[in-house]
N, C-alpha and C positions, 0 to 999 in steps of 0.2 A: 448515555445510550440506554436502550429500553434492557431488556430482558433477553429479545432476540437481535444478536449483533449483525447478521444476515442484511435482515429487512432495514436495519437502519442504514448499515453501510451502504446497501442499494440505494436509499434514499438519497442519503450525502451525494454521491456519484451522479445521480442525476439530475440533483443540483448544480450541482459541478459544470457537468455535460451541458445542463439546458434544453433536459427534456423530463417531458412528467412518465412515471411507472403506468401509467394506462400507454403512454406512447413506447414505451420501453417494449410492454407485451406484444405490443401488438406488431412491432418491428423483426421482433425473436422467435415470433407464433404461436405465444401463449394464451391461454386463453383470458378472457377477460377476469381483471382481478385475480388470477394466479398468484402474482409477486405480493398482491396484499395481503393475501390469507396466512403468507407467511410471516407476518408480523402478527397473527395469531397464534396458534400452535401447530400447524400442518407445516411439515418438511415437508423441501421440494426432490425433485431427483439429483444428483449428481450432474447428471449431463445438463441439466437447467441451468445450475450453479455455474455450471463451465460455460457455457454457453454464455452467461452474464459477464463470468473473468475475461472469458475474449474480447467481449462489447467492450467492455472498458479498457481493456488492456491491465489487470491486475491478478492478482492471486487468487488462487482459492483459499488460499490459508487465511489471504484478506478479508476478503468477502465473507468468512467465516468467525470473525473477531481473535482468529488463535495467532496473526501478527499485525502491529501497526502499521506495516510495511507493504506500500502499495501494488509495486512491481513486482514481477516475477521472478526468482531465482534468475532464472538465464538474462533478463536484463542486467540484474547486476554484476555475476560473475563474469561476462561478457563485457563489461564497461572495462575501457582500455586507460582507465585510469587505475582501476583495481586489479588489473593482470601487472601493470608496471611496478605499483606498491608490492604485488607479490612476491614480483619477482627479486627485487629489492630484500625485501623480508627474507625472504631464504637465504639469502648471499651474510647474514649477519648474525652474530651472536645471540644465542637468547636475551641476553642483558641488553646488546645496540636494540634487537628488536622492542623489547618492552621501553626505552629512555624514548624510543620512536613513537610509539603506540601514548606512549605521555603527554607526547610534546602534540600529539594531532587532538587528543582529546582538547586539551586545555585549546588548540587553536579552533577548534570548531566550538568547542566552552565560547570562545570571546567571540568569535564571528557572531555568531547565534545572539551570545547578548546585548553586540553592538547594534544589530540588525530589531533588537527588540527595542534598544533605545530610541532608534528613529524613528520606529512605527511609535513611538507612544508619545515622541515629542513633537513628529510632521501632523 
């Protein structure tokens, strides 16, 4: 990634998306080459930024390079897979909850690697 994580992130996404940053602008009501300038040095406004996180449906913290993490807070604390683990979690020992917290890394550890082995062997 360049210098500015912003602009690059923008870019990725619209890749993503399948649409080009002159069409991005012009969808948002920015002006022409707005979004490019900031892959110079010119910061945009806030309400720009958000204004983009909506379009995509991600974060600003994202859009900003300060988390790898695309979604927004309320998507994931919202995910009724993560209210049931919580609730779980509290109902247990500090000690059940960390053997717990173990046994999920290491299984998302293997998922992940198995998942890499078939993309590298398909």
């Amino acid at each position: 990634m360049s210098s500015n994580p912003l602009y690059e992130r923008i870019k990725i996404l619209c890749a993503k998306n399948d649409i080009t940053v002159a069409a991005l602008e012009k969808e948002l009501g920015f002006s022409n080459s707005t979004i490019r300038k900031w892959g110079n040095d010119t910061s945009p406004s806030i309400d720009k930024i958000m204004k983009i996180a909506q379009r995509f449906d991600v974060s600003v913290d994202y859009l900003l390079g300060i988390t790898p993490i695309e979604k927004p807070v309320d998507y994931v604390i919202n995910d009724s897979d993560i209210i049931s683990f919580q609730r779980a979690k509290q109902n247990m020992s500090p000690e059940d909850s960390e053997r717990m917290m173990q046994m999920l890394r290491l299984a998302f550890y293997t998922a992940f690697l198995d998942e890499a082995k078939e993309r590298d062997n398909g």
